[in-house]
N, C-alpha and C positions, 0 to 999 in steps of 0.2 A: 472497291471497298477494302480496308485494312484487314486486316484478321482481328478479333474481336479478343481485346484482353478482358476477363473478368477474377481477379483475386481478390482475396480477401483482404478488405479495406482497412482493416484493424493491423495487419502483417503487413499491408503493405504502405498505408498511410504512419502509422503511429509509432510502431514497433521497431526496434535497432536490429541488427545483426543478428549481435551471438542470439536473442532470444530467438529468432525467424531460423536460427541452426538446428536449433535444439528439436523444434516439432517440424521442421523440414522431412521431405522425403527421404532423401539421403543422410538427413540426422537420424534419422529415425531407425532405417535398416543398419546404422553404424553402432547404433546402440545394441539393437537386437544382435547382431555379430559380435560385440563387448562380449553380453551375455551369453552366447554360443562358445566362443572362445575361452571363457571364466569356466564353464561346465567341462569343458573337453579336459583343462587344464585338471580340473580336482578329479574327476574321472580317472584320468590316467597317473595323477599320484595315490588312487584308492585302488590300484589295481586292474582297471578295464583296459585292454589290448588297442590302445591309442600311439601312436608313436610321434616322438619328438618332431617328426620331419613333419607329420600329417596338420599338427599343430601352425609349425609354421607357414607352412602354405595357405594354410586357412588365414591366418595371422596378415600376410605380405598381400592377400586377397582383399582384404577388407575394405580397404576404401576404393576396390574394383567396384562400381554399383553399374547396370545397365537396365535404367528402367524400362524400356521397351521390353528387351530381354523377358524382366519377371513380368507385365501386362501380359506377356503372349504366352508365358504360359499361365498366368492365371485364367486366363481367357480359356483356355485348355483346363485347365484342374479346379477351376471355381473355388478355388480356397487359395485365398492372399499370404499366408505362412507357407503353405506347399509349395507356391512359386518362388519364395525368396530364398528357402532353402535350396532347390534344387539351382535355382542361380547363385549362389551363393559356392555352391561344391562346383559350377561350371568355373565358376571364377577361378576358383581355388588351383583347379586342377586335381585334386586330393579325393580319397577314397570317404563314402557316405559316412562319416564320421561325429555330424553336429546332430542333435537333437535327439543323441540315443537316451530313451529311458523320458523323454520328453511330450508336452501335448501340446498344444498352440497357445493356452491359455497359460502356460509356463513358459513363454515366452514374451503375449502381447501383454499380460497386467503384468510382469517386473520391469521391461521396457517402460510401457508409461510408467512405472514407480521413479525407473531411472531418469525418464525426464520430468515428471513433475520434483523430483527434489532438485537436479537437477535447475531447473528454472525459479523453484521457489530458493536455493541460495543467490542467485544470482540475482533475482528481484529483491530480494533482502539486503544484498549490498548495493542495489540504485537508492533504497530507503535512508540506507545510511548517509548516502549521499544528501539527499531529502534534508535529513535530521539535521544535518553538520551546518546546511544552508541557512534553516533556519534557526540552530542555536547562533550561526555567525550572528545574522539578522538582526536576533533580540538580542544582542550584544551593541551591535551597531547603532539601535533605533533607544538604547536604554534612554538616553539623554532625552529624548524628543516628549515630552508630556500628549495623551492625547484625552480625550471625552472619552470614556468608555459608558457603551451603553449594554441595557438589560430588555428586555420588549422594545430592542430598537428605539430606545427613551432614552435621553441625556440619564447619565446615574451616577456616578462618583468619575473621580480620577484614577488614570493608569499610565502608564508609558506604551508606547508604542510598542518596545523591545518587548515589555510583557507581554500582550500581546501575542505577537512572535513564542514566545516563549509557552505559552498556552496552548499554544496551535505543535508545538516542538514536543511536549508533554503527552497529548494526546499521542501521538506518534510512536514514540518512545515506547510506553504501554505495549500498544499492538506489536510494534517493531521483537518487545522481549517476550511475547508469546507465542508469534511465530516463528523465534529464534527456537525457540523450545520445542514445540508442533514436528520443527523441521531436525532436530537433534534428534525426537524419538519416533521419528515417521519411517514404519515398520514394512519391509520389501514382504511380499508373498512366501516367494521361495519356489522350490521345485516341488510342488504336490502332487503334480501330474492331475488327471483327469476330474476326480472327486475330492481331491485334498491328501487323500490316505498313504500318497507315495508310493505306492503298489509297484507301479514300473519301474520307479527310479532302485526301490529293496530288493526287486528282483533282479533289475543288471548288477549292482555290486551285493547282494549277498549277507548284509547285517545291516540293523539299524542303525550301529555308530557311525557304517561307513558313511551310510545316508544324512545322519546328521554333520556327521564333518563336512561332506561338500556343499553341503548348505551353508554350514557357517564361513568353509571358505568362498565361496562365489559371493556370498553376501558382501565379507569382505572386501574382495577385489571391486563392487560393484559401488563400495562405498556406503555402506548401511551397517549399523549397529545394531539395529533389532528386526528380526524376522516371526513373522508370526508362525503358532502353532499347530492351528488347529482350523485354517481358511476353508473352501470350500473348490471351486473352480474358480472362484475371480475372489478377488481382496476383498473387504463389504466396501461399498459404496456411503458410506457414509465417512470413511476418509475424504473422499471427494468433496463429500458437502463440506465436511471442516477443513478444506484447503481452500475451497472457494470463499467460505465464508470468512478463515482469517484475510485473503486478499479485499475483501469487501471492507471489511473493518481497515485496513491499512488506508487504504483509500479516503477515508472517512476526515481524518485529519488536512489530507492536501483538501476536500472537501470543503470543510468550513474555511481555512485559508482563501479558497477561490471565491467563499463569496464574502470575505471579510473585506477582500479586493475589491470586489465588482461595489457592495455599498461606501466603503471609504474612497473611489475614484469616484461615482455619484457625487460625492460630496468636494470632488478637489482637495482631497487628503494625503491621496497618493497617487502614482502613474503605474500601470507594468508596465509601461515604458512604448513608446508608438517610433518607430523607424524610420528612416527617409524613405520616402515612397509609398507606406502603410497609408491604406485608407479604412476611415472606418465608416462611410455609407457612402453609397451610390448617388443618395436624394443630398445629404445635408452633411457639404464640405468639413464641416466645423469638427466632426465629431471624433475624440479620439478612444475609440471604445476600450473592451477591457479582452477581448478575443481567446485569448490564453487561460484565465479565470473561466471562461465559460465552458472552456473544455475543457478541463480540469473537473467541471461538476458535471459534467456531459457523462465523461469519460467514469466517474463515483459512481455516477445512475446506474451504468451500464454492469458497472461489477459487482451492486445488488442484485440488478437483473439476471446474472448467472448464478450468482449464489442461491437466489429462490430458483434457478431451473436446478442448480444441484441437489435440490431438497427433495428433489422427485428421483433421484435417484438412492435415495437412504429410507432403508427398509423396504425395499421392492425387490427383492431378490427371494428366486423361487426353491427353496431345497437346497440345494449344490452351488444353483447359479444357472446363470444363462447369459443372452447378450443382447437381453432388451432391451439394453442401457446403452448398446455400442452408436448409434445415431446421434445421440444428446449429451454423452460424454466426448466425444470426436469433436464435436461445435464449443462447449462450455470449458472444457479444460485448456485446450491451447489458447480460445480467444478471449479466458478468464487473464491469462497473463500477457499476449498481448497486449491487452487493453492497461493490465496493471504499471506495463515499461512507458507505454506511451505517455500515460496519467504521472510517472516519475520524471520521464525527459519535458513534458508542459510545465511543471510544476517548477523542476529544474532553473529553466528558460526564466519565466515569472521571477524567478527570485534572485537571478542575475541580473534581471533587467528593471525591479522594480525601484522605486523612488520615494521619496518624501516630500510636501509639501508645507515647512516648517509653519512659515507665514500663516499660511490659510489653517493649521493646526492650529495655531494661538489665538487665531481670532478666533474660531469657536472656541477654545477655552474664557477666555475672556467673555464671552457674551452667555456662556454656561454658568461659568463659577458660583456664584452666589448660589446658586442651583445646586451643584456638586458639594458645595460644602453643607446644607441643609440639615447632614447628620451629624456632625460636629457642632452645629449651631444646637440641634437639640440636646447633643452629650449638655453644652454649656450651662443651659434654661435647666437641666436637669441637676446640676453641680448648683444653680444657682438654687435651689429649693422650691422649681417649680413640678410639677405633679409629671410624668413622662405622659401620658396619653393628652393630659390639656395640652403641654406645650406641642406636641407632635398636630395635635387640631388646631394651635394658633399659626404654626409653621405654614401648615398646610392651607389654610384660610389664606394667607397672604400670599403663598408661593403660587397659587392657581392664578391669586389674582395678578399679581404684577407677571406673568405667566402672558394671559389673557391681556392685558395692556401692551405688550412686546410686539404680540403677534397680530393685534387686530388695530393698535395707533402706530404702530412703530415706535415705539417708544425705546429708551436705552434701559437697559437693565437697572433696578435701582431697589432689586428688594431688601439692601441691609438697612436703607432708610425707610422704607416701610414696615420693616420688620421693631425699628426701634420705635415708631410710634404706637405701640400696641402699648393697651394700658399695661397688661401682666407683664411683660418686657419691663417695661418703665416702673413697677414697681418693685422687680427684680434688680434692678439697677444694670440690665444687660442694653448698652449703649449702642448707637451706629458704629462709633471708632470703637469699643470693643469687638464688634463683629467684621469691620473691615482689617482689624487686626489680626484675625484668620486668614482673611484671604491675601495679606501680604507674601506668605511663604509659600507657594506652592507647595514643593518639595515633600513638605509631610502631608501631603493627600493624598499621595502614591503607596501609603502603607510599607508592607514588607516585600514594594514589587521587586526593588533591589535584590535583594536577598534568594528572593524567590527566583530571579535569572540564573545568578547563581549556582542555584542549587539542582535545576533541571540541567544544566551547561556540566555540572561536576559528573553526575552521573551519565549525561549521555559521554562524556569522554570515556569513562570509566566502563562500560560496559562495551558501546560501540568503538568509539572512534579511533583507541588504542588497540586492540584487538583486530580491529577490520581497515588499519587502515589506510591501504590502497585504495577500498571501496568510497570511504570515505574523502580522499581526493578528487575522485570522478564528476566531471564535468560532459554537460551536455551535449551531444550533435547539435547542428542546427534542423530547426523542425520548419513546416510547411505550417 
């Protein structure tokens, strides 16, 4: 028998690279050594007996990792920081010099700060990507008229690109809040055991000193705000509002995926089916929508964490503790995971998907009269009839040549039973006056123009010029 692989299917099914670096093993203790290195550094410009050379060794050491090395002595020292330290100085070669003035907890919550922000820009520049995709989109799809519905009921006219543009919109929103979230997402800092800095004022000897090397490691670590007044660990309810802005991101590819799965239902549009691709086992025929489905799979799942994050906000005892360290270990790396994976499907999906002009206009066409029913009533109401009769005459006929469609087969014909109504006819609102609406399409799409537009100006304007490398990025190929 083989040797039995078991990894986490989120890292390793869904997830690209840089993300699987950053909460990696070896990403992980490279961060933690960042932070060791940033400390030693402001240390010994505040006066602690560090020398240039000890720095460097530790420096050229860094990406030395040997994880057996630290297992065996953790196995020996039962505490996971004690072993990577002392691996750490084995590497180096260099005298015990990292984590003076330090506790473990001023090590393992500014690391994960460094990589959750870490990972939260980076997922914010796959968004980007996202956003760019589908303002092309609703760019591309403006021209294409389609039914837009409301309780999944035929309702007015839109364009497709709208659409798009709707779903880009939503996006956008979350996109500039998490931009924000992640601008003033505040590292811990060195507070050592209770928050109070006790060890850190005792090796260097004044409180400016202590505030300076905080401000510089912050610095160096990439953070503009540090908190002041923490405990042992950061609150935990960052955590909830990290996950839950990834939740909310999600929400937009969300409705995208099943805007998908019901307009290919209908032969609207394709994501697109491959040579080779099957979509069932039983019935050849079927070309499914596989990428939409995980797209909302993938939405679920990053509610799912955001409510286990909830459990972590306001459950913390005094000081702190690491009650939380089981459920935060699970939800935070595989919150983002899941969030790269849900960007590269989504990606895929909108590369690959398609338009079904044809089958578009024949539903329009067999709608219309339908869609236009609130313009017919603007008219009955210009013409001096009462808004609630005419809206009950409307409705009286629309059910029924409705009910005629569906149950004779009949073709659509409510502008001529609309003109037979006596209130009609004695309004002088005629068949060719009502069929004279529905010549022009174009004005039942409203201000959808405009409105592309204007989502399309703004996402350039914030995102796409600013970010944009991110904005170029294009997908791997996915499974």
């Amino acid at each position: 028998m083989s040797k039995i692989v078991n990894t986490n299917v989120l890292s390793r099914r869904y997830a690209t690279e840089p993300i699987n670096v950053i909460f990696s093993e070896q990403g992980t203790i490279i961060a933690e050594r960042d932070l060791w290195i940033a400390v030693m550094k402001a240390q010994r410009e505040l006066g602690v007996d560090i020398s240039a050379e000890t720095i460097a060794k530790f420096e050229a050491a860094k990406h030395s990792i040997d994880l057996a090395r630290i297992l065996e002595i953790e196995k020996k020292t039962r505490h996971d920081v004690k072993a990577r330290i002392q691996a750490f100085v084995e590497a180096a070669q260099a005298p015990e010099q990292i984590h003076l003035g330090m506790t473990s907890r001023d090590a393992t919550d500014n690391v994960e700060q460094m990589q959750n922000k870490r990972a939260g820009k980076f997922i914010l520049g796959k968004y980007v990507s996202v956003l760019r995709h589908l303002v092309d989109k609703s760019e591309q799809y403006a021209p294409i008229f389609l039914t837009a519905r409301t309780h999944h009921q035929a309702a007015q006219l839109t364009s497709l690109g709208r659409r798009m543009s709707m779903w880009a919109e939503e996006l956008y929103t979350h996109m500039h809040s998490f931009e924000h979230f992640l601008q003033g997402y505040p590292l811990r800092g060195i507070k050592g055991p209770v928050g109070t800095q006790f060890d850190m004022l005792t090796l260097l000897g004044s409180k400016e000193k202590v505030q300076k090397l905080e401000q510089r490691v912050a610095e160096q670590l990439g953070f503009t705000t540090v908190l002041d007044a923490p405990g042992q660990v950061y609150p935990r309810s960052l955590d909830y509002a990290l996950v839950s802005h990834l939740a909310a991101l999600g929400s937009a590819p969300q409705n995208f995926a099943i805007g998908m799965r019901l307009m290919a239902g209908y032969e609207l549009v394709t994501e697109g089916f491959q040579e080779g691709q099957v979509g069932s086992t039983a019935m050849p025929h079927k070309m499914n929508t596989p990428g939409s489905e995980r797209i909302w799979s993938l939405g679920e799942l990053l509610k799912m964490y955001g409510d286990g994050a909830s459990r972590l906000s306001g459950a913390q005892w005094e000081e702190g503790d690491v009650s939380c360290s089981a459920l935060r270990r699970v939800v935070l790396p595989d919150a983002f995971y899941t969030s790269d994976g849900l960007c590269e499907t989504t990606l895929t999906v909108l590369n690959k998907m398609g338009a079904y002009p044809r089958v578009i206009q024949k539903e329009i066409e067999h709608y219309l009269s339908f869609l236009a029913t609130t313009e017919i009533l603007t008219m009955a109401v210009k013409a001096g009839i009462g808004r609630e009769q005419a809206h009950a005459v409307i409705k009286q006929h629309a059910v029924a040549e409705a009910l005629a469609m569906r149950e004779e087969g009949k073709e659509p014909a409510l502008a001529a039973r609309l003109a037979t109504d006596p209130l009609f006819q004695a309004n002088n609102i005629t068949q060719a006056s009502i069929e004279q609406l529905l010549q022009d399409t174009t004005h039942f799409i409203g201000n959808a123009r405009d409105q592309i537009d204007r989502v399309r100006t703004k996402a350039h304007k914030h995102f796409f010029e600013p970010y944009a490398a991110e904005a170029r990025y294009e997908p791997g190929k996915i499974l």
